[in-house]
N, C-alpha and C positions, 0 to 999 in steps of 0.2 A: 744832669747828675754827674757824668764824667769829671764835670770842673770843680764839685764837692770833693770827690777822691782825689783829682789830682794837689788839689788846695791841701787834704789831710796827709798825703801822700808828703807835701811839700812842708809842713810842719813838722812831722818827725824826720825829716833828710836835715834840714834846718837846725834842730834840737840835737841830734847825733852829728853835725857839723861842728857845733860849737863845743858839744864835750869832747869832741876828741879835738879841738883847738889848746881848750884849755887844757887837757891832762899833757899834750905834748909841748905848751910852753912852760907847762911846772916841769919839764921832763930836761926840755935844751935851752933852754932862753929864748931871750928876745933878739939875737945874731943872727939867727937866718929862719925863714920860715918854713919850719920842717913841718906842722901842723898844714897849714894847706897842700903844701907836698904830699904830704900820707894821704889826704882827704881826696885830692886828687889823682894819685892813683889805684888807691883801694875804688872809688869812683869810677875809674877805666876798667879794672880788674872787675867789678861787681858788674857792671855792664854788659861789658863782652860777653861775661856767662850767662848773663840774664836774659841778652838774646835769646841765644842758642835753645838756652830752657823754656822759654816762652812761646818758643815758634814749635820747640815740640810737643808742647802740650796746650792745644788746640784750645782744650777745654776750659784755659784762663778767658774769663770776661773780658771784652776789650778794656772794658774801666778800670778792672786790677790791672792791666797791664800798664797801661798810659797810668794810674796812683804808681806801680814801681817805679816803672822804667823815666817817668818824666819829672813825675811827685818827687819820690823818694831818692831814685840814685841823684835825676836831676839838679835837687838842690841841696844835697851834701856835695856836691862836688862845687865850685866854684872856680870861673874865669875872672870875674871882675875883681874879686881877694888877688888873685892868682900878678894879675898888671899892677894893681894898686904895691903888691911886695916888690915885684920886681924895677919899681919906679921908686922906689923907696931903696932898694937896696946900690940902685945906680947911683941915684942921688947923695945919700948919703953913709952909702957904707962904701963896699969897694965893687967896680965893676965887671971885675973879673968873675966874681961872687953872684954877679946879676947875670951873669952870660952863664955860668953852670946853672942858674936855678931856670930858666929856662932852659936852656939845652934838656936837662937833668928830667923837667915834666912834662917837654916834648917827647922826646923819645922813651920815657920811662912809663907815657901815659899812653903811647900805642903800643910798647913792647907788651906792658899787664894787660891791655885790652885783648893782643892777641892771645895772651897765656889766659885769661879768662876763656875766650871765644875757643880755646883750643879744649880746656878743659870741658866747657858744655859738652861738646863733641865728644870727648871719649868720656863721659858718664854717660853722654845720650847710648853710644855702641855698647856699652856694657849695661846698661838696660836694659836693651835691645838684645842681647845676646849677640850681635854682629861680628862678622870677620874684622881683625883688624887690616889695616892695607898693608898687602902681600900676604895674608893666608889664605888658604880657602877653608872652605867653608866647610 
């Protein structure tokens, strides 16, 4: 049953991959690909939170977890887009252009991952009523 969720899971990550392709290439063009960019760090960013959230509330079905987390974040974000632009922008645009758009989802896709992972965290503590670190209690 898990592999039904994560299948449906993986159809609307899919469905919301592609609309938000399309509204950001009617937004910047066809010059660089800000579309997968966004997809892939909103991706990182929804992630990292969605640990945090999931590991704290127990009471998620593994199914729904493995539909978000694999389903859904999983296949709105994309790798294979991600090489395929980046060989396309070597090739035939300029390489400099190829070297920021990696750099740019390297680093911009652990920086939101952390800023997710960080955020879980302190919604989890203000849930929680907890100290923040250095106060007491």
């Amino acid at each position: 049953m898990v592999y039904f969720w994560i299948g449906v899971g993986g159809i609307a990550g899919a469905l919301l991959r592609y609309g938000l392709y399309l509204l950001m290439y009617q937004w910047t063009g066809p010059l660089f690909p800000w579309g997968t960019l966004a997809e892939n760090w909103i991706g990182c960013f929804v992630l990292g939170w969605f640990n945090v959230w999931a590991h704290e509330r127990l009471s998620l079905s593994p199914q729904l977890r493995t539909s978000l987390g694999t389903g859904l974040i999983g296949s709105f974000t994309t790798f294979s887009t991600f090489n395929v632009d980046t060989w396309e922008l070597v090739m035939y645009g300029d390489k400099w252009l190829g070297l920021f758009y990696v750099l740019a989802s390297f680093w911009g896709g652990i920086l939101l991952a952390w800023v997710g992972w960080r955020l879980g965290l302190y919604l989890q503590r203000e849930r929680l009523d907890l100290p923040q670190k250095g106060e007491s209690p």
